[in-house]
N, C-alpha and C positions, 0 to 999 in steps of 0.2 A: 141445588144438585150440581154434581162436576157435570163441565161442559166436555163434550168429546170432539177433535176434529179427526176423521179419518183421512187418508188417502183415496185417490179419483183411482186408482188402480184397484182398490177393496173395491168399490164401489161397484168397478167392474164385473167382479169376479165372486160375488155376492148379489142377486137378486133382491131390489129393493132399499138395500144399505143408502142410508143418508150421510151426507158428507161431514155435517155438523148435527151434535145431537147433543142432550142432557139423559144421566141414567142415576139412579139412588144407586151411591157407591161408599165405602171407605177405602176400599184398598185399589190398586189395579187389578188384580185379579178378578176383584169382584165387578171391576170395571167389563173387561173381555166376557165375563159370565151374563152379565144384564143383557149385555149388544149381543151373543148369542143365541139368548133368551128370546129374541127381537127379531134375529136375520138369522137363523138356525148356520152353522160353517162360519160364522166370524172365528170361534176359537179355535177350529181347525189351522185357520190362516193364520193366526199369531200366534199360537204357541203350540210347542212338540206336545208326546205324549209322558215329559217327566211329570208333572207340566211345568213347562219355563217357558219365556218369552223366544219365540225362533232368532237363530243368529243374525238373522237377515231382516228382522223388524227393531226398529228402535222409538222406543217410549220417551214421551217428555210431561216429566208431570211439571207445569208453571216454570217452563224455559227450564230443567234441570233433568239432564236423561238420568232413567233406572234402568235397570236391567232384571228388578224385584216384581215379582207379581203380590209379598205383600206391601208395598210402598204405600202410604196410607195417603189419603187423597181427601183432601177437605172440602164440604161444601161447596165451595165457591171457587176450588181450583179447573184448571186449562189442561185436559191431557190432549196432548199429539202423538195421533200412532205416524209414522212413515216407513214407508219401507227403505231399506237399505239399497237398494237399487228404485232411482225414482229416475224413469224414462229413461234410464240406459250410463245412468253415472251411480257412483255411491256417495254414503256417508265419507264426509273427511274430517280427519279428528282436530284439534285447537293447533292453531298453528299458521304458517302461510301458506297459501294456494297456489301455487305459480303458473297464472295459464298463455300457455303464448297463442302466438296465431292458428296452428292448425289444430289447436284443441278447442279456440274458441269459437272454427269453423264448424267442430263437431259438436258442440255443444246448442249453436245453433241450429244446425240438422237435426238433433235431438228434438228442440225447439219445435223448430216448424211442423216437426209428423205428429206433437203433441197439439198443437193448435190450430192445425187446418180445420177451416171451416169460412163461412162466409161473414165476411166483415165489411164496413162498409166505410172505414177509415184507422189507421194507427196514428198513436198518441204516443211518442218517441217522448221522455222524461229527461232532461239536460240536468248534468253533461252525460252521467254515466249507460245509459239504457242509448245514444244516439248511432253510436258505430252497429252494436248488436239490433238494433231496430232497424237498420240500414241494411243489414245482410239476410235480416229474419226476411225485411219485404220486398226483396232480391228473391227467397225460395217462394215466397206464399202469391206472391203476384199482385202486391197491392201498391198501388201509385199514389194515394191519396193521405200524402202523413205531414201529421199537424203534430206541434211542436208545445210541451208544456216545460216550461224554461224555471225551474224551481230550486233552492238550494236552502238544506237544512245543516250538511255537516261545511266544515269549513277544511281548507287543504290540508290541514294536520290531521282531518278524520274527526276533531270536536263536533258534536251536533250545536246548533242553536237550542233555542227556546222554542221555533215553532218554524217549519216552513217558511221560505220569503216564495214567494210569487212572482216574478221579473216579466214572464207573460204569457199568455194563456188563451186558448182557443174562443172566439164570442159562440155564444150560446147557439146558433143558428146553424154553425159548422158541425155540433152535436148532440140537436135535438132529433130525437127517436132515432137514434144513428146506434150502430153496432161495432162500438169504438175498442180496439183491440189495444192495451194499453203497456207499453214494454218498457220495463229497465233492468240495468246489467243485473241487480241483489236486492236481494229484499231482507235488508238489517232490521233496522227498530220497525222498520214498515209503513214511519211515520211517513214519508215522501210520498210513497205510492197511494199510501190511504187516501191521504190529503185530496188526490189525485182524483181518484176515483173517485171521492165524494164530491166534489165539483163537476164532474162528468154526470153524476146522477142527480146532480143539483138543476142542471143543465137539458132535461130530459135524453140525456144519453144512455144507455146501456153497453158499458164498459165490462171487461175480460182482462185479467190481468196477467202477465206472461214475464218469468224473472229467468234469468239463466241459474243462480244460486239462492237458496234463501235457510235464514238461519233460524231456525225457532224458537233457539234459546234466548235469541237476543230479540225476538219479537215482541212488541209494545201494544200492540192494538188491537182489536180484538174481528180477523182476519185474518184469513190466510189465503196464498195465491191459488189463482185458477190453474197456473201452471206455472211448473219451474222443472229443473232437470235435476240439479244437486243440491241436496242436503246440508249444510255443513255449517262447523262449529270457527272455521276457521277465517283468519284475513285474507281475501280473495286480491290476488292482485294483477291485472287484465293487460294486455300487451299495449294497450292506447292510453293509458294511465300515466307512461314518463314515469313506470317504475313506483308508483304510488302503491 
């Protein structure tokens, strides 16, 4: 059966709506019809009364947006609904991002009203997630950030083969700990996954928190606890040296 991921904003705004789900589907439409069937006002919330998908939601069946509610959906595919405004940014189309400093101060306030809660340590992921992990635990009041020192792509933006590991928290720093886990994007997803999965390897319970994350280009089967924007495009961050 397709696997569904929705949006923590449905979730909201829906009684009972689960974040990840499976529904007997072929098409998307039939997709929104089943979860309907399920949480009665899912398909109020994604689509008008022609019926079409709303302007303001965007569908991804296996990393490829439609805008079709008959897009036909196999067995075995990944659909992502997100809303077009996630925490207070939109969807940005293929292309460059260009974020300077006092947008990626906003993006962090975004951030932090998104994931306030109690944690009992951050896990800053090098190099990219370490500036914005800096300023998120500047708003959220957290002293306590440990450091996962990992690199998959190389300066040209090539990925590796797999994660290196250069170093990484001992086990005792986050065991049964409520480890809040940040980096700037979440691309293939493979960095953060890796992440996570050692953190829970670890008896930690880890939270993931991206400022961007792209779905089309996501690999793992995953998706963030929180992120602010959407997008299809190359994000390029004011600490980067223009990267």
């Amino acid at each position: 059966m397709p696997a569904v991921v929705l949006p923590r904003s449905l979730a909201a705004l829906v009684p009972g709506v689960e974040r990840r789900t499976t529904v007997e589907a072929a098409t998307v439409g039939e997709v929104i019809q089943r979860l309907d069937e399920r949480w009665p006002g899912v398909e109020d919330r994604l689509c008008d009364a022609g019926p079409s998908i709303r302007a303001y939601i965007n569908v991804y069946v296996d990393g490829e947006r439609t805008t079709r509610l008959d897009q036909p959906v196999s067995p075995d595919a990944v659909v992502h609904v997100i809303p077009a405004v996630a925490g207070g940014a939109g969807i940005v189309a293929t292309g460059r991002e260009i974020v300077d400093w006092a947008e990626l101060d906003r993006l962090v306030a975004v951030l932090a009203e998104q994931v306030r809660g109690e944690y009992d340590a951050m896990l800053a992921i090098t190099r990219g997630g370490m500036v914005p992990a800096g300023m998120l635990a500047y708003r959220l009041g957290i002293r306590d950030i440990l450091v996962a020192a990992v690199a998959f792509y190389d300066d040209t933006g090539a990925p590796g083969p797999a994660p290196t590991f250069f170093q990484f928290p001992s086990d005792p720093l986050l065991h049964g700990r409520r480890i809040l886990v940040v980096d700037e994007v979440w691309d293939s997803g493979t960095t953060i996954h890796a992440v996570t999965q050692r953190v829970r390897f670890a008896g930690g319970i880890p939270t993931t928190a991206v400022l961007h994350y792209k779905p089309a280009r996501s690999v793992v089967p995953a998706v963030p606890d929180h992120y602010v924007v959407a997008t299809d495009a190359w994000v390029v961050y004011p600490f980067k040296a223009g990267r």
